[in-house]
C-alpha positions in Angstrom: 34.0 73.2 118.3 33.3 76.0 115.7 34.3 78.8 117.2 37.6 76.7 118.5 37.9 75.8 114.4 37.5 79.5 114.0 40.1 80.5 116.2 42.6 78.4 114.8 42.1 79.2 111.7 42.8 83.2 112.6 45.6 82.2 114.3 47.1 80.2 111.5 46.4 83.2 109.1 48.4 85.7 111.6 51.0 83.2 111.5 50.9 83.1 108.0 50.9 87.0 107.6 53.9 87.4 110.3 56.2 84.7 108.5 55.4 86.1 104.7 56.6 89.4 106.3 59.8 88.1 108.0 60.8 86.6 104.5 60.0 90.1 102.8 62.0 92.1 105.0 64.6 89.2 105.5 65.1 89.3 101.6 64.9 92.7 101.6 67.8 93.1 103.7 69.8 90.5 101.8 69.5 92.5 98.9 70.3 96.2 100.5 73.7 94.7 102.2 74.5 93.0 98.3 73.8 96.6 97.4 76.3 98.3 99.7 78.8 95.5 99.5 78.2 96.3 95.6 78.8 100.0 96.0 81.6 99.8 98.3 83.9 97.6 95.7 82.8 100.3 93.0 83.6 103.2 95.7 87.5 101.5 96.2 87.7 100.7 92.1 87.3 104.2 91.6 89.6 105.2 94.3 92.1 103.1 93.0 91.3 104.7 89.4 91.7 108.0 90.0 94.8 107.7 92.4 96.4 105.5 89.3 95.4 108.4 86.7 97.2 110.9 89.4 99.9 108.3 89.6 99.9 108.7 85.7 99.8 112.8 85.5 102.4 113.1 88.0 100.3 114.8 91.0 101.2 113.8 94.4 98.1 114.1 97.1 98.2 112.4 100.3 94.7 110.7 101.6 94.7 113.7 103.7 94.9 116.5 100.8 91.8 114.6 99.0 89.6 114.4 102.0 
C-alpha cells in the first residue's frame, strides 16, 4: 500500500509539473501573439504616416518604389 501511495503521489507531482508548464508556455504564447498583433498595428500606423507626410511634401512613390 506504501509503495502504491508512493507511486501516486509521483504521478500526481508529474502531473502537476506537466500542467504548470502547459499554462507557462500557453501564456507565454498569448503574450508573444499580443506582441505581434501590437507591432503589426504600429508597423501599418507608421506606414500610413509616412505615406501621409509624402502625401504632404508632394512625392509620389508607388508600394513598389518603397520596397
Amino acid at each position: 500500500a506504501e509503495n502504491l501511495l508512493c507511486r501516486l503521489q509521483d504521478n500526481f507531482q508529474a502531473l502537476t509539473e506537466k500542467l504548470t508548464l502547459r499554462n507557462i508556455l500557453f501564456g507565454t504564447w498569448v503574450i508573444f501573439n499580443f506582441l505581434l498583433e501590437e507591432m503589426g498595428e504600429r508597423i501599418n500606423d507608421l506606414e500610413k504616416r509616412v505615406a501621409d507626410l509624402m502625401t504632404e511634401a508632394g512625392v509620389e512613390n508607388s508600394n513598389e518604389e518603397l520596397k
